[in-house]
Backbone as XML, in Angstrom:
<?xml version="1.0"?>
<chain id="A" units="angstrom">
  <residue number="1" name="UNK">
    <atom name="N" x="42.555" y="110.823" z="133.932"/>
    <atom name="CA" x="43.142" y="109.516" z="133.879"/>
    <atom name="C" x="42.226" y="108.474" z="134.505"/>
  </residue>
  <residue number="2" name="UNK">
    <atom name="N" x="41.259" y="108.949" z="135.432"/>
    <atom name="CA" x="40.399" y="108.312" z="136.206"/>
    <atom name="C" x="39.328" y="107.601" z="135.335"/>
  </residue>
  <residue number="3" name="UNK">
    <atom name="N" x="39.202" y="107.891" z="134.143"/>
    <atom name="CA" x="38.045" y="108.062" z="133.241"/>
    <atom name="C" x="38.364" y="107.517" z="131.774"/>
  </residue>
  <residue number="4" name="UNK">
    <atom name="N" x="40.059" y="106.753" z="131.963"/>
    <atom name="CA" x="40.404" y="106.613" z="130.281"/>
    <atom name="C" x="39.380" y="105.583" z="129.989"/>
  </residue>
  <residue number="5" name="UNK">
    <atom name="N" x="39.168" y="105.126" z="130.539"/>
    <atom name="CA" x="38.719" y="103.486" z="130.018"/>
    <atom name="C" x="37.219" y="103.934" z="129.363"/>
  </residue>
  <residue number="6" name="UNK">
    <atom name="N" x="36.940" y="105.399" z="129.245"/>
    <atom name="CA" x="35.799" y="105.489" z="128.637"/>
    <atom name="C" x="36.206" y="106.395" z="127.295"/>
  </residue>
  <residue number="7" name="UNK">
    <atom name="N" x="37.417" y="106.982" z="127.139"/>
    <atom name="CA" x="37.564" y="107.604" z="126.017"/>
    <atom name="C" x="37.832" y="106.727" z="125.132"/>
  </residue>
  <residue number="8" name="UNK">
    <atom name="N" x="37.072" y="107.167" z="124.016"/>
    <atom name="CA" x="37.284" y="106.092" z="122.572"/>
    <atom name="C" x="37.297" y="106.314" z="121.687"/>
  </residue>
  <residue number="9" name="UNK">
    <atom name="N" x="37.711" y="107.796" z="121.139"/>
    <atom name="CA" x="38.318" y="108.607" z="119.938"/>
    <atom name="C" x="39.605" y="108.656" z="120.310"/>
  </residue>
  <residue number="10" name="UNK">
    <atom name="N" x="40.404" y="108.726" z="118.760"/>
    <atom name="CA" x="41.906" y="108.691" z="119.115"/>
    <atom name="C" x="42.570" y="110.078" z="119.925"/>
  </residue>
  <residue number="11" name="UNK">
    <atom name="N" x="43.562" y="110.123" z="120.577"/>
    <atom name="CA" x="43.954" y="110.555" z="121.316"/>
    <atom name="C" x="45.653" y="110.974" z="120.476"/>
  </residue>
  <residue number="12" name="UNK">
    <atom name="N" x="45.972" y="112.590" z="120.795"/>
    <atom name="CA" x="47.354" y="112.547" z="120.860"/>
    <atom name="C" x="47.974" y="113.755" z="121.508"/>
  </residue>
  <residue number="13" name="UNK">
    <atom name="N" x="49.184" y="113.248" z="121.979"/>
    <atom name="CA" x="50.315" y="114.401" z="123.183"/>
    <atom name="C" x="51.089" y="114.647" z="122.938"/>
  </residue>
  <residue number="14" name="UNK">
    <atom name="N" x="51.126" y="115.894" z="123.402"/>
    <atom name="CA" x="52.597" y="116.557" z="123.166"/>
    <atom name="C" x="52.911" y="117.175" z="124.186"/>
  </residue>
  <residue number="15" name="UNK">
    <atom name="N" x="53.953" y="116.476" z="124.533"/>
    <atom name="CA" x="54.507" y="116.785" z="125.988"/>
    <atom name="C" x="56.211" y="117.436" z="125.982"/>
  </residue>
  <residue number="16" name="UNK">
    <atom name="N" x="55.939" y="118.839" z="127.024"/>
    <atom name="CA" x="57.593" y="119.276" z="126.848"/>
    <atom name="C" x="58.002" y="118.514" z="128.459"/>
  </residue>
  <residue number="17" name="UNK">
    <atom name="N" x="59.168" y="118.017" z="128.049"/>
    <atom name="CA" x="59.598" y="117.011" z="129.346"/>
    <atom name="C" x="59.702" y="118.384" z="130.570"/>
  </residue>
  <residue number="18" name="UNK">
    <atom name="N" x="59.829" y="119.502" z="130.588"/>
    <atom name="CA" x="60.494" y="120.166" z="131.724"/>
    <atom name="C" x="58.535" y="120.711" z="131.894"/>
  </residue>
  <residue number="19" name="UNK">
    <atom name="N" x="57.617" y="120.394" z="131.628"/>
    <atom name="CA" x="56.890" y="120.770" z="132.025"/>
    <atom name="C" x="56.118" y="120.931" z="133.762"/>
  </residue>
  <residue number="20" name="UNK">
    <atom name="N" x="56.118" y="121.972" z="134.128"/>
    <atom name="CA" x="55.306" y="121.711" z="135.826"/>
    <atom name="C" x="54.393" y="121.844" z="135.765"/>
  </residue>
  <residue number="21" name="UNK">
    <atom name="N" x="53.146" y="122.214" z="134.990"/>
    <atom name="CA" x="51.910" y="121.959" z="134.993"/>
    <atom name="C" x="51.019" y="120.603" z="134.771"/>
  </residue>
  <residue number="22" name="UNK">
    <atom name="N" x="51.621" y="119.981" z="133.894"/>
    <atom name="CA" x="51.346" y="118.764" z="133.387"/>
    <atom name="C" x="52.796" y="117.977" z="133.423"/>
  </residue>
  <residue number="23" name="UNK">
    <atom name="N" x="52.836" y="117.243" z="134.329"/>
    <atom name="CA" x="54.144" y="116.243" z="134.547"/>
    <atom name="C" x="54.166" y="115.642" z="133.855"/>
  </residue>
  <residue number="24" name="UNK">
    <atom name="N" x="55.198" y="115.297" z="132.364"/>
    <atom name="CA" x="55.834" y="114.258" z="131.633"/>
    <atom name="C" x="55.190" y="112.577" z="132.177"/>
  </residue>
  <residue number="25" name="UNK">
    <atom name="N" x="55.138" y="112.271" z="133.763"/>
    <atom name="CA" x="54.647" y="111.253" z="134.176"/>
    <atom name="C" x="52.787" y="111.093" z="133.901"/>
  </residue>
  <residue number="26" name="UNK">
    <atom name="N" x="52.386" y="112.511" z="134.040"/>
    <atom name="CA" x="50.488" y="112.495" z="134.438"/>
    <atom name="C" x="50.453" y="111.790" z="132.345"/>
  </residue>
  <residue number="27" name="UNK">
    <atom name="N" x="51.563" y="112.435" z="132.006"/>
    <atom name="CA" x="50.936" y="112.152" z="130.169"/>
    <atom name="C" x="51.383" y="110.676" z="130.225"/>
  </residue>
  <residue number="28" name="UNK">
    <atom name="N" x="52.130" y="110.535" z="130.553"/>
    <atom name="CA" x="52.494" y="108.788" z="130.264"/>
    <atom name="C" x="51.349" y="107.897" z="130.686"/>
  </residue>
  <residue number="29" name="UNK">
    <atom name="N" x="50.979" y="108.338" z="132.036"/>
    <atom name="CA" x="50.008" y="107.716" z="132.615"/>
    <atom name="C" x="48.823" y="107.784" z="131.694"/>
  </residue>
  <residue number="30" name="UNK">
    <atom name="N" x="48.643" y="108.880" z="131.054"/>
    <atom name="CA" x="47.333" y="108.394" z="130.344"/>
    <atom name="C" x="47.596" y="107.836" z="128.969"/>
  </residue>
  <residue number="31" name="UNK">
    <atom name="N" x="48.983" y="108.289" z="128.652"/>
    <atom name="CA" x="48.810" y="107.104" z="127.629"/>
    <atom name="C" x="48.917" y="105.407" z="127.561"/>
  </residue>
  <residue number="32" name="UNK">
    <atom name="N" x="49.471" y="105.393" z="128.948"/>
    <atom name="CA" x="49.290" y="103.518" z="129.215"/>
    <atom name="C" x="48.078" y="103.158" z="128.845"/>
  </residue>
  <residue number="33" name="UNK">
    <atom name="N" x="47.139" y="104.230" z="129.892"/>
    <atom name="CA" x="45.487" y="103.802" z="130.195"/>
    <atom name="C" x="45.119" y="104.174" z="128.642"/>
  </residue>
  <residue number="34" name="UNK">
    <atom name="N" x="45.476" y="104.248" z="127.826"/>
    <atom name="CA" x="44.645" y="104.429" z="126.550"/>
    <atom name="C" x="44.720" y="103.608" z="125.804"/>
  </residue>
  <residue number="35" name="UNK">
    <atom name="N" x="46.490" y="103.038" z="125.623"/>
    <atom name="CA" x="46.788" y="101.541" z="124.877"/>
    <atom name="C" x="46.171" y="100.697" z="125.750"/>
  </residue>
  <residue number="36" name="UNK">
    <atom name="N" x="46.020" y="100.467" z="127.167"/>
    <atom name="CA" x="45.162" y="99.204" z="127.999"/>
    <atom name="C" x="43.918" y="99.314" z="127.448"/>
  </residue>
  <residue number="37" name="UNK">
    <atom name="N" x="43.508" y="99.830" z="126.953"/>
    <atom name="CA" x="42.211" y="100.526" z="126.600"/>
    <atom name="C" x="41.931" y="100.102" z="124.858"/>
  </residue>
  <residue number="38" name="UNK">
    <atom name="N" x="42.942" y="99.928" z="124.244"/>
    <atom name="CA" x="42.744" y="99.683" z="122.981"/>
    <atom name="C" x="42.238" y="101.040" z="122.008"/>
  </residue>
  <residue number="39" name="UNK">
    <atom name="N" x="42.542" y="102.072" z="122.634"/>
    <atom name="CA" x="42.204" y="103.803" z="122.113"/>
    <atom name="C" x="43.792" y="103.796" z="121.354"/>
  </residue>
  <residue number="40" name="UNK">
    <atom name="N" x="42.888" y="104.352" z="120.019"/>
    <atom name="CA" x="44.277" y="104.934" z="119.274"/>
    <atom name="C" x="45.166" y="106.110" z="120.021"/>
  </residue>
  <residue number="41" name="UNK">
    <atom name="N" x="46.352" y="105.720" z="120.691"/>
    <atom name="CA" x="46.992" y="107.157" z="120.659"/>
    <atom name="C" x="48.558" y="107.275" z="120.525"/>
  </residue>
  <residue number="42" name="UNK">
    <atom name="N" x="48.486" y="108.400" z="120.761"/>
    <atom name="CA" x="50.241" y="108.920" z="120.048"/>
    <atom name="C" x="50.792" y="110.024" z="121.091"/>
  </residue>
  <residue number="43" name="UNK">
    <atom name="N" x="52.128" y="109.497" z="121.547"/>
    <atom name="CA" x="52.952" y="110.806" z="122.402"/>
    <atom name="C" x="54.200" y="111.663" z="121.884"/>
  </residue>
  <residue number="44" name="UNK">
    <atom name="N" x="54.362" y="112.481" z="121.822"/>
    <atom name="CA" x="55.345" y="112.784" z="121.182"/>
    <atom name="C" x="55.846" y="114.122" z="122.416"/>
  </residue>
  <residue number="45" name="UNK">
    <atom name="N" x="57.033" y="113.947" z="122.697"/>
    <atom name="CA" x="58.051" y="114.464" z="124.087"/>
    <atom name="C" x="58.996" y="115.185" z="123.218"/>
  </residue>
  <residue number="46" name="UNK">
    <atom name="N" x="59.180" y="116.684" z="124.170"/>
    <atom name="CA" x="60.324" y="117.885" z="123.616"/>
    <atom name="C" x="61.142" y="117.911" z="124.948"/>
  </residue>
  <residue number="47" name="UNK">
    <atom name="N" x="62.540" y="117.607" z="124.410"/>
    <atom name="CA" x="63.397" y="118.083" z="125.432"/>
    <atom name="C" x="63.104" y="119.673" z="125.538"/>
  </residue>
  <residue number="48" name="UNK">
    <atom name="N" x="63.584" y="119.938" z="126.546"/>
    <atom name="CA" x="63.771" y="121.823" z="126.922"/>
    <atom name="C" x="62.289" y="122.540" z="126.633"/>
  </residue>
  <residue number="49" name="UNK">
    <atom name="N" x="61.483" y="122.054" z="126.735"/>
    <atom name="CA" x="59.991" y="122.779" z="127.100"/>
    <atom name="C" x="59.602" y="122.228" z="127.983"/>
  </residue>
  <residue number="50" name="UNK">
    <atom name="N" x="58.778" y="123.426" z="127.931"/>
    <atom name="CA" x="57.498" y="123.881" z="129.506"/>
    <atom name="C" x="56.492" y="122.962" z="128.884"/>
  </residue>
  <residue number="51" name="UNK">
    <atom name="N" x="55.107" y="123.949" z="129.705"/>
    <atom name="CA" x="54.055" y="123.828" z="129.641"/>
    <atom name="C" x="53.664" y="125.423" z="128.515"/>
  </residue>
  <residue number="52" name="UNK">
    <atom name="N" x="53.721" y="124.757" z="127.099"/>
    <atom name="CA" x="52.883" y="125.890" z="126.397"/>
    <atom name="C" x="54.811" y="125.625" z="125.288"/>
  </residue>
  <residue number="53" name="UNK">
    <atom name="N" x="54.605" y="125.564" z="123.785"/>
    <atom name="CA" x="56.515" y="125.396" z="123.629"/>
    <atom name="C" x="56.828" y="126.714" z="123.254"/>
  </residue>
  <residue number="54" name="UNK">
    <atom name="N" x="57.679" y="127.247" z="123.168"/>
    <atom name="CA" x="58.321" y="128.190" z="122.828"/>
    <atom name="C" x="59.171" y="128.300" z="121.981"/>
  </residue>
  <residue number="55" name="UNK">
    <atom name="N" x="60.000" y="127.027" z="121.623"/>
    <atom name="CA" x="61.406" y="127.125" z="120.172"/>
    <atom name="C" x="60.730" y="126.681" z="118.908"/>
  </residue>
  <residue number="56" name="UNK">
    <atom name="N" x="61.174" y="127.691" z="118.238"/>
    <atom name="CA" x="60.197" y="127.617" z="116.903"/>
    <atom name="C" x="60.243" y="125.647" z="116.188"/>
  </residue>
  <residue number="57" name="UNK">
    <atom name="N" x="61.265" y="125.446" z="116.473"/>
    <atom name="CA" x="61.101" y="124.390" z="115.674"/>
    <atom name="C" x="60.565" y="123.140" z="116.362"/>
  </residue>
  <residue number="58" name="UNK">
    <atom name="N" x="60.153" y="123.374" z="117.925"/>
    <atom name="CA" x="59.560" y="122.371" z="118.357"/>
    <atom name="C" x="57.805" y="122.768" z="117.483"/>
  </residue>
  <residue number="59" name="UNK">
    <atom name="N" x="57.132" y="123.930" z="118.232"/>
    <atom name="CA" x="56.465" y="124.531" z="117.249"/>
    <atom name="C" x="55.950" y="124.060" z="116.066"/>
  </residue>
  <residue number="60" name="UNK">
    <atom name="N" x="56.748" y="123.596" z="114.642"/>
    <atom name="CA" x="56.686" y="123.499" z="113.738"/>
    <atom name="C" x="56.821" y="121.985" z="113.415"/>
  </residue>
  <residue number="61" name="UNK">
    <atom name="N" x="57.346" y="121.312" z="114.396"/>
    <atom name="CA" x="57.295" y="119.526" z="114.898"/>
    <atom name="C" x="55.845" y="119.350" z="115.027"/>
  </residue>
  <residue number="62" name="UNK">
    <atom name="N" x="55.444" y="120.011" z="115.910"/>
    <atom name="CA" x="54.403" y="120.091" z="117.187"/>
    <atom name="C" x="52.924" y="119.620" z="115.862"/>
  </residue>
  <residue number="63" name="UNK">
    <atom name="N" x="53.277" y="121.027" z="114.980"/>
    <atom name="CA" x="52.139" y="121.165" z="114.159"/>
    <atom name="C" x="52.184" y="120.005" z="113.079"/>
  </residue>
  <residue number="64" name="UNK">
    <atom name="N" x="53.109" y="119.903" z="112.540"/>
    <atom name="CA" x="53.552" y="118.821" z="111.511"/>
    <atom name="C" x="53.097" y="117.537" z="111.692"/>
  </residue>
  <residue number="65" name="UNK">
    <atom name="N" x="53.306" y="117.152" z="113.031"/>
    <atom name="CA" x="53.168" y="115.513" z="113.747"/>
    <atom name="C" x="51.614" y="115.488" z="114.343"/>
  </residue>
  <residue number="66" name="UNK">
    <atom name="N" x="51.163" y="116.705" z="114.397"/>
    <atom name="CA" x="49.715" y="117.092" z="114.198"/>
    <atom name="C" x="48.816" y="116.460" z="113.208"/>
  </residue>
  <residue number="67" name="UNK">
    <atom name="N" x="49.202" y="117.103" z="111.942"/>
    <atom name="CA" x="48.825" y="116.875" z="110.885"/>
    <atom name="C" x="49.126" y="115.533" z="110.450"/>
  </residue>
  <residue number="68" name="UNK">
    <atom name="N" x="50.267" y="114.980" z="110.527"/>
    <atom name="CA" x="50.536" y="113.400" z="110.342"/>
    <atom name="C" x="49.465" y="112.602" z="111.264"/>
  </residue>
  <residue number="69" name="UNK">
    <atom name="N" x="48.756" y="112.687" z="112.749"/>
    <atom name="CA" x="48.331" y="111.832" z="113.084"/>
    <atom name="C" x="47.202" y="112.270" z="112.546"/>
  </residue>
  <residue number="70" name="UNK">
    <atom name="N" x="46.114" y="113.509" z="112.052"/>
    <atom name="CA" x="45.191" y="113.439" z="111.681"/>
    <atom name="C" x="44.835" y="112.671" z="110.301"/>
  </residue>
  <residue number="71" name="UNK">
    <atom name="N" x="45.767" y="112.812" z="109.576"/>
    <atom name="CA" x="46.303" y="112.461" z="107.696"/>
    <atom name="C" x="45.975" y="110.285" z="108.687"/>
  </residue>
  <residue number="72" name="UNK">
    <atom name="N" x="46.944" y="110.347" z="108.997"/>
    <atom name="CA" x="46.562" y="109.071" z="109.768"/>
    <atom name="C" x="45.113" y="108.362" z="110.393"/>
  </residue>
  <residue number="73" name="UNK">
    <atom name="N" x="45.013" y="109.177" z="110.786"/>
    <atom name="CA" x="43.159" y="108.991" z="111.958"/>
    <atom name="C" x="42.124" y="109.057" z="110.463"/>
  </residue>
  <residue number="74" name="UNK">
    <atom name="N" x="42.206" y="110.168" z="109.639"/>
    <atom name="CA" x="40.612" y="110.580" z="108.825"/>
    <atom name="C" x="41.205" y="110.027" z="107.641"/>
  </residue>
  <residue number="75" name="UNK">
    <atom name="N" x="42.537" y="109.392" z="107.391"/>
    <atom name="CA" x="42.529" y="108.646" z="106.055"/>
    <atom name="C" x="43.482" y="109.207" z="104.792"/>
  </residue>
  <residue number="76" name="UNK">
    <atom name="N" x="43.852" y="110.452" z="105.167"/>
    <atom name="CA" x="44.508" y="111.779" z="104.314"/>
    <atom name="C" x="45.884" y="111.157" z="104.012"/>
  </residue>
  <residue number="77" name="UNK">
    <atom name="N" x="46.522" y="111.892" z="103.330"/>
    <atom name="CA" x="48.225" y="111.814" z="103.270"/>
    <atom name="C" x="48.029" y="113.392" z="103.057"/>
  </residue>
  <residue number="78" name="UNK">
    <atom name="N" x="48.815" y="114.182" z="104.234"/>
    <atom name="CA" x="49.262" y="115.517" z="104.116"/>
    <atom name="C" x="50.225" y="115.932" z="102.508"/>
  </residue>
  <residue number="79" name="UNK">
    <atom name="N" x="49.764" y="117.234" z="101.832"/>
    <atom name="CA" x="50.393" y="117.507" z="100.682"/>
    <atom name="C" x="51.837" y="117.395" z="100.856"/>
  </residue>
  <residue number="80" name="UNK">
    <atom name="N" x="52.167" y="118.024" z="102.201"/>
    <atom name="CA" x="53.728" y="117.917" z="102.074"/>
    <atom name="C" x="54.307" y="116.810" z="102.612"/>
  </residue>
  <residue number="81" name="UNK">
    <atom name="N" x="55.455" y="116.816" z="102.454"/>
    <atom name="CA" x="56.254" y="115.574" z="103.083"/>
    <atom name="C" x="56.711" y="115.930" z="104.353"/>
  </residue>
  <residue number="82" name="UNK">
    <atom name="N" x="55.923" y="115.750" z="105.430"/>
    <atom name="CA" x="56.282" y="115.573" z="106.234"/>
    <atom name="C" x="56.850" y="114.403" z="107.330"/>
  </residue>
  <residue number="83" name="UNK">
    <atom name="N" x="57.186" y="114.655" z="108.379"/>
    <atom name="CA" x="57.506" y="112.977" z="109.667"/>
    <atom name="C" x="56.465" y="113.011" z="110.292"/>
  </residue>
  <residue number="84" name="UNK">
    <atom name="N" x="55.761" y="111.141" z="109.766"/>
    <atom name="CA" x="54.797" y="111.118" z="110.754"/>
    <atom name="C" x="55.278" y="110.776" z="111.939"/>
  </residue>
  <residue number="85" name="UNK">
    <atom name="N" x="53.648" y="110.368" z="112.757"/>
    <atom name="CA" x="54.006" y="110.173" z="114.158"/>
    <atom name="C" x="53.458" y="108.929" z="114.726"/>
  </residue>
  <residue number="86" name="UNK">
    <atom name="N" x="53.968" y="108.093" z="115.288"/>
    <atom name="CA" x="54.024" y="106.652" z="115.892"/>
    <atom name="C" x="52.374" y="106.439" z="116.509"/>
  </residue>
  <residue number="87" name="UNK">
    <atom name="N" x="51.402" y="105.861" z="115.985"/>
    <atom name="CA" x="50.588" y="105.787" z="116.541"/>
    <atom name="C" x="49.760" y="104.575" z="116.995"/>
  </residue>
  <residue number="88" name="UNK">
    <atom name="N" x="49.500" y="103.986" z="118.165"/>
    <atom name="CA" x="49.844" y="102.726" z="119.002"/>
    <atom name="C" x="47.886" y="102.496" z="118.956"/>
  </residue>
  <residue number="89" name="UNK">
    <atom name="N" x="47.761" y="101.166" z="118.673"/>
    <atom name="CA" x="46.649" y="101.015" z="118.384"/>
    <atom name="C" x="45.759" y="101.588" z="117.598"/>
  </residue>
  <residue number="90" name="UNK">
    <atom name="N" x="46.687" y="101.522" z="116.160"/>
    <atom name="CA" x="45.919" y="102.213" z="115.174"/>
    <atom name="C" x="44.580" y="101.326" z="114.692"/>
  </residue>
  <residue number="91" name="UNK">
    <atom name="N" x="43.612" y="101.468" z="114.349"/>
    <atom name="CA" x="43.046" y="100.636" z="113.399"/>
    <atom name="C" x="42.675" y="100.734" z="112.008"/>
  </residue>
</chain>
């Protein structure tokens, strides 16, 4: 977080709120410093996960909203129809 102001490829998170390794707060924090920053990025928060997810269908979010911000970032539209994902200082 000490160091956003130098990252300048887009950025994206996935954060399970009950996480103790990585506090729900340390990810917010870097995503402020990334929109102050004018860095593309994207957060996306799971109720009832850790650190690492475990319920298949966060899982299958996880990967999906993956693929939506890359389809997003390199220009693509993913084959399937999937939900993209909110991404804050796109250009």
């Amino acid at each position: 977080m000490y160091h956003a102001d130098k990252i300048k490829a887009p950025v994206v998170f996935f954060q399970g709120l009950e996480d103790k390794v990585v506090l729900p707060a340390q990810a917010e924090a870097m995503v402020a410093a990334l929109k102050q920053n004018g860095t593309p990025v994207a957060l996306e928060t799971y109720e009832n996960e850790g650190h690492g997810f475990r319920n298949p269908d966060t899982i299958v979010d996880s990967l999906q909203k993956e693929l939506s911000f890359y389809g997003e970032i390199f220009g693509f539209e993913p084959h399937d129809d999937i939900e993209s994902i909110q991404i804050e200082n796109k250009r």
